[in-house]
N, C-alpha and C positions, 0 to 999 in steps of 0.2 A: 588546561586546554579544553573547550568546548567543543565533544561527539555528538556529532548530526545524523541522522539515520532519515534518508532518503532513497524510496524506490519509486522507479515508475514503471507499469506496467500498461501494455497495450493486447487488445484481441481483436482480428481486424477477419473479415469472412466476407466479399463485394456478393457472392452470390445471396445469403440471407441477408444482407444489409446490418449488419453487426460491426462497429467501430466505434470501439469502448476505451474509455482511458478511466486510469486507475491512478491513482499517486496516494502514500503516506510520506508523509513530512513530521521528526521530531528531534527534537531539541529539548533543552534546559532551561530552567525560569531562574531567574539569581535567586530565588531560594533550594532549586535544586531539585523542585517536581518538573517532570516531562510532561509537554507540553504536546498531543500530536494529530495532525491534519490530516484528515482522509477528505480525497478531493476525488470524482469520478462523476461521468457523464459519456458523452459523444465524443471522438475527437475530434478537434476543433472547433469546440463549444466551452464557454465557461465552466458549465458542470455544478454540481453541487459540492458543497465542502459538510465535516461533521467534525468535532474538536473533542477530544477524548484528554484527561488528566490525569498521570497517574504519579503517586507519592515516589516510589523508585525503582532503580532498573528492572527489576524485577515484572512487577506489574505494568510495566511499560512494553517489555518484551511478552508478556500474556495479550495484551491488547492486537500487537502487530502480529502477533503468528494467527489469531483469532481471525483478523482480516486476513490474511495472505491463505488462509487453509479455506475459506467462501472462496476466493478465488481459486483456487487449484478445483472445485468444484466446475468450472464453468462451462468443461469441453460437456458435462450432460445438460446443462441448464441453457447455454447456448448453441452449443454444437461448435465449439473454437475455443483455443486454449489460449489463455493470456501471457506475454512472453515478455520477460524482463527487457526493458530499453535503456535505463540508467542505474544502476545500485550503487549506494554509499551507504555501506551495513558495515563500521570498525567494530562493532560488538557483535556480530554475527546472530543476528536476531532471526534474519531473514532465513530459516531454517527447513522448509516447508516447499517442496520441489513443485513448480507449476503446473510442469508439463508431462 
């Protein structure tokens, strides 16, 4: 059975004009290196994406708390803290409280 590790995260502020979207996306390659997508921008904009590789679960889950710990940063860097909108973490990666 193939585990997918998907969050999406949003920080939205109308008064300083902040509406941020955040996504990792990862999975398995048939040889068994994870594969993972960090996607962020505006919401409701394409966004940019950045594709990290890591040999196994291990260095996969370094990669994701890596990102997810910049973000728990954000309420001093934008003044709004980013809050989970969809999680699919069966390995409990996602370890690293936002808010």
């Amino acid at each position: 059975m193939e585990e997918r590790f998907h969050i999406k995260l949003e920080a939205k502020n109308p008064e300083k004009g902040n509406f941020r979207s955040y996504a990792i996306d990862a999975g398995q390659d048939l040889f068994g290196h994870w594969d993972i997508e960090v996607t962020y921008g505006r919401i409701g904009r394409h966004g940019r994406s950045v594709t990290y590789s890591a040999p196994d679960d291990v260095a996969a889950a370094t990669i994701i708390r890596h990102c997810l710990k910049k973000r728990s940063s954000a309420p001093k860097r934008i003044g709004v803290p980013y809050k989970i909108q969809e999680l699919c973490d069966p390995k409990e990666w996602a370890g690293v409280s936002l808010s």
